[in-house]
Phi, psi and omega in degrees: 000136179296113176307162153252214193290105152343110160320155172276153191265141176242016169327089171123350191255159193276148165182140186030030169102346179245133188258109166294097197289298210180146166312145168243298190202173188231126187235121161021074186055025179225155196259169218221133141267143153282132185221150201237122178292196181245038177246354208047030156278159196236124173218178193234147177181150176306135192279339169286022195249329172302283235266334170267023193053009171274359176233110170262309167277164163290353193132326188289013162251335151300010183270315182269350176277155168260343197260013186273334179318144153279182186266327172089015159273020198299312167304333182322169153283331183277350182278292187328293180338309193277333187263029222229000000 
């Protein structure tokens, strides 16, 4: 079988605000970059996961909004009332 097309290397480049460190490794076709947010922590993710906006960050934006939290009154009585 003809091999196909060298991927592209994405090593140096900017994408969604995270700097593409360096390759890390390849799992059934699909490949993992070390990548540095831009809070400067450094974590690894699939670069089609990068390019397609479902990953912007390491986690630190979500860390940082406050409103992702639930209110964590789901047991009250007054919630049951209320879902009723």
């Amino acid at each position: 079988m003809k091999p196909g097309p060298k991927p592209k290397d994405w090593t140096g480049a900017l994408v969604n605000g995270c700097a593409v460190l360096r390759f890390d490794r390849a799992e059934r076709l699909r490949r993992w970059y070390l990548v540095r947010c831009y809070c400067g922590n450094d974590f690894t993710v699939r670069i089609d996961l990068l390019l397609s906006l479902h990953t912007r960050s390491c986690g630190c934006s979500l860390k940082a909004r406050k409103n992702h939290l639930t209110h964590g009154g789901r047991h009250t009585p007054e919630y049951q009332t209320w879902a009723r």
